[in-house]
N, C-alpha and C positions, 0 to 999 in steps of 0.2 A: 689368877694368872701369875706365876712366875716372874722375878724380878729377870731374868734372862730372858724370859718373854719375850715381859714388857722392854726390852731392847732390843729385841730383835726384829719384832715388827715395823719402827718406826726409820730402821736400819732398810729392812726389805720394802716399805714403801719409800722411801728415796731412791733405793738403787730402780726400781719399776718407774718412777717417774724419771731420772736419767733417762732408763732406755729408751722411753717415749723418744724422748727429745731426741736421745741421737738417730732414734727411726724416724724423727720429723726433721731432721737438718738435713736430710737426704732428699727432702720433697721442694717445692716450692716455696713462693714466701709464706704464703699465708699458714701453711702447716708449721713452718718455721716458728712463725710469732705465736699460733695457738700453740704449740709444743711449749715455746718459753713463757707464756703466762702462766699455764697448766702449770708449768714446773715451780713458778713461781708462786702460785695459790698453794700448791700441796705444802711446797718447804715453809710456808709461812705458818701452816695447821701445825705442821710437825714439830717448828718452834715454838709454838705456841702451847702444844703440848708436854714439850720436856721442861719448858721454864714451871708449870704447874704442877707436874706430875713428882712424886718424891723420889718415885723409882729411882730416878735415874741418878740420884747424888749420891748411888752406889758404883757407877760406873768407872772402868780401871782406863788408864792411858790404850792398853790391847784393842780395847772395844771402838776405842775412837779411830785409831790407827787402820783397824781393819775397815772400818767403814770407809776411811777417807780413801784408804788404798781400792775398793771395791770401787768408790765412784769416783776415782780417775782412773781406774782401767777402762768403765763404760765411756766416760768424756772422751779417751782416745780411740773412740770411735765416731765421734761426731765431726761433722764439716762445720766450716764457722759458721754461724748463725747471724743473720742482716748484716753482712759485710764483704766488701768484694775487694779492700786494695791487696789480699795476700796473690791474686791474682799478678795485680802490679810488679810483686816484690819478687815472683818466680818470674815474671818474666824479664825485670832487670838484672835481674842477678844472670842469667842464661844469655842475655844480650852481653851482657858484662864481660863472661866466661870466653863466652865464641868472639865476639870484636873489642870488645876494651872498654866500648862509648854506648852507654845505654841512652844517651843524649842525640847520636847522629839524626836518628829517624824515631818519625812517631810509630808505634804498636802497630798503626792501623798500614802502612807499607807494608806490614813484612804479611798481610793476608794474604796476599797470591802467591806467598814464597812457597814452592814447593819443596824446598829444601828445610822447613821447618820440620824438626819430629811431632809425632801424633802429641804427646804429651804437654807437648811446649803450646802445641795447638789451641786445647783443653782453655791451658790457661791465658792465651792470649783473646781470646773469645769469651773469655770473663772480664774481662778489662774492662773498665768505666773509663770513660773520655779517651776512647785510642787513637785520635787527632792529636794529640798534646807529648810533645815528646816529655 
């Protein structure tokens, strides 16, 4: 095998285990955490292969650069994974925008508001403790 290969594969098994993940951070929790273990078992073979492997201490700054850039194009497509305050953070920040006081009222008042947009909906029904202004 090819010293170009042997980089490329361990390049395209990364970017394959990303997309896992970002097609599990779309599901539930439990696909979520299998996705981030998965991801975490593979990245750990893969390091564990390149610290052994000689190939790769032929590798230029391009190679790395393209991979990092490959799996942060896939990353922005993931939803965050086991965390729910950016839910919080859109919603203060739009409470912020439209009244001033993201303090007046808890989350959990503005359910019935029919004047919320769809969006804003989304993430106020992501809120963790929406009793708590």
């Amino acid at each position: 095998m090819t010293t170009r290969a042997r980089w490329a594969l361990p390049g395209w098994l990364a970017a394959l285990a990303a997309a896992c993940v970002a097609h599990a951070s779309h599901g539930g929790m439990p696909d979520q955490l299998f996705g981030v273990l998965g991801l975490l078992l593979i990245n750990s073979c893969l390091i564990a292969w390149l610290a052994v492997d000689d190939a790769f201490e032929s590798l230029t700054i391009s190679h790395v650069l393209i991979t990092a850039i490959a799996l942060g194009a896939i990353g922005m497509l993931t939803q965050p994974l086991l965390e729910d305050d950016h839910f919080r953070y859109l919603w203060d920040g739009y409470i912020t925008a439209t009244t001033g006081n993201p303090f007046a009222h808890a989350p959990s008042h503005y359910f019935v508001d029919a004047g919320v947009p769809r969006t804003m909906q989304d993430a106020l029904n992501g809120i963790n403790n929406p009793d708590i202004p």
